[in-house]
N, C-alpha and C positions, 0 to 999 in steps of 0.2 A: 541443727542441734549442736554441731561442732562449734558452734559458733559462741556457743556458754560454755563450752566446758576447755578450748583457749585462750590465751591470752593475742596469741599473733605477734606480741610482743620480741618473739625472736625471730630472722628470717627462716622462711620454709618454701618449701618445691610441692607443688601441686603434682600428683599423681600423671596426670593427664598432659604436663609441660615436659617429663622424663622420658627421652629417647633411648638415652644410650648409661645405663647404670655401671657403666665402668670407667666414668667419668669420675666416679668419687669412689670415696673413702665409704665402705657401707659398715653402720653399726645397727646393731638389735640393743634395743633399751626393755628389751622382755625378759621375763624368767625364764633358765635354763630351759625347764620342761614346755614353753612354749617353743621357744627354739629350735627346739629336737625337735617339734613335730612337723616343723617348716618355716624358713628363713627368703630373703629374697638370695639371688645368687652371689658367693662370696662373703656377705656379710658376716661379719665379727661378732660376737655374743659380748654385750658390754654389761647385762643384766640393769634392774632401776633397783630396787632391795638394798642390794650387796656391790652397788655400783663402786668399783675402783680403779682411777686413773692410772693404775700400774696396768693396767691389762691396754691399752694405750700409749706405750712406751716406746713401740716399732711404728708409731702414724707422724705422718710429716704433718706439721698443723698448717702449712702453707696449700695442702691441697685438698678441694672439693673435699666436704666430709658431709654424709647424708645418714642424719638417726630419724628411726622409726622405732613404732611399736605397734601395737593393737589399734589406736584408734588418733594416736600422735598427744596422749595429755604426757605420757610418761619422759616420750623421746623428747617433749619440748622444755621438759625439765634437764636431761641430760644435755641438750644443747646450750641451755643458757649456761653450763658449767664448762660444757667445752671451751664458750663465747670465754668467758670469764679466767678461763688456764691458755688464751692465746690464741686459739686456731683462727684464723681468720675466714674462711670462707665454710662455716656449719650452718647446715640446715636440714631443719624438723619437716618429716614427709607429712605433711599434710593427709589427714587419713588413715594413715598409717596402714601397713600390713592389710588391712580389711578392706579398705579403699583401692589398695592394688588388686588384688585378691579378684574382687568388685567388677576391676575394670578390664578382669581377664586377664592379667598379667602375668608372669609364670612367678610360683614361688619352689621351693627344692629344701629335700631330705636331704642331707649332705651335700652329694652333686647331683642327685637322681630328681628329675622334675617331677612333681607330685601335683594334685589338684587337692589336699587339706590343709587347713587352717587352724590350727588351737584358736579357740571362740572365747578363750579366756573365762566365760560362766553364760550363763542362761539370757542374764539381761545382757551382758553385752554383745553378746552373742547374734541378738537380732539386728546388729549394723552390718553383719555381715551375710552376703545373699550369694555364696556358694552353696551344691548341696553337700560338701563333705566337711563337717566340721566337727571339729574333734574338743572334748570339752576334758 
C-alpha cells in the first residue's frame, strides 16, 4: 500500500538496511505532539505543518541526514526540500516511524526507551502492529 501513497522519487533507507542510526543526521517530519510521545533516538523535531529550515541551521548538509514520520508520505516531502536547499546525502525512512516500530526497533521518550507510538488517528493507525499506541 505504500506503494500508492509515494512517490520513491527522492532516495530513501529501508527500515530493515539501518544498522547503526548514528550514522545520520535523524529528523522528525511529525507534529510536536507525536513527537512527545516517541521519537527514534536523538532525532530532531523538524515538524511537516509549520516546517522551517531555521530549526536546521546547526546540520552540516554534507552528512547522512535521515527524515521520518508516521508512515514516510510527510518525511518524503521534507526531504525533497532538504534535496533542494543542498544537503547532499537525505533520505526518506521508508515506512516511517510505524515500519520501525513494526520491526521491533527501539523508539524513546526523550532518552527513556519506551514501547508507544502516536498512531496519528484510527485509520492510520492499523499500519501500525504494536500493542501500545497512543492516539
Amino acid at each position: 500500500m505504500l506503494g500508492t501513497l509515494l512517490s520513491t522519487e527522492v532516495p530513501f533507507k529501508d527500515v530493515y538496511e539501518i544498522e547503526d542510526l548514528s550514522a545520520f543526521q535523524l529528523l522528525d517530519a511529525r507534529e510536536k505532539e507525536e513527537f512527545e510521545v516517541s521519537h527514534l533516538k536523538n532525532a530532531i523535531w523538524v515538524g511537516y505543518e509549520d516546517f522551517n529550515l531555521d530549526r536546521l541551521e546547526n546540520l552540516d548538509k554534507q552528512k547522512p541526514t535521515l527524515v521520518y514520520c508516521s508512515v514516510g508520505y510527510r518525511s518524503e516531502k521534507i526531504t525533497q526540500k532538504l534535496l533542494n536547499e543542498g544537503f547532499n546525502q537525505v533520505y526518506n525512512l521508508y515506512g516511517g516511524i510505524f515500519e520501525w516500530a513494526n520491526a521491533s526497533k527501539p523508539v524513546f521518550q526523550k532518552t527513556k526507551q519506551v514501547k508507544h507510538v502516536h498512531a496519528y488517528d484510527k485509520v492510520w493507525g492499523v499500519w501500525l502492529n504494536i500493542d501500545e499506541k497512543v492516539y
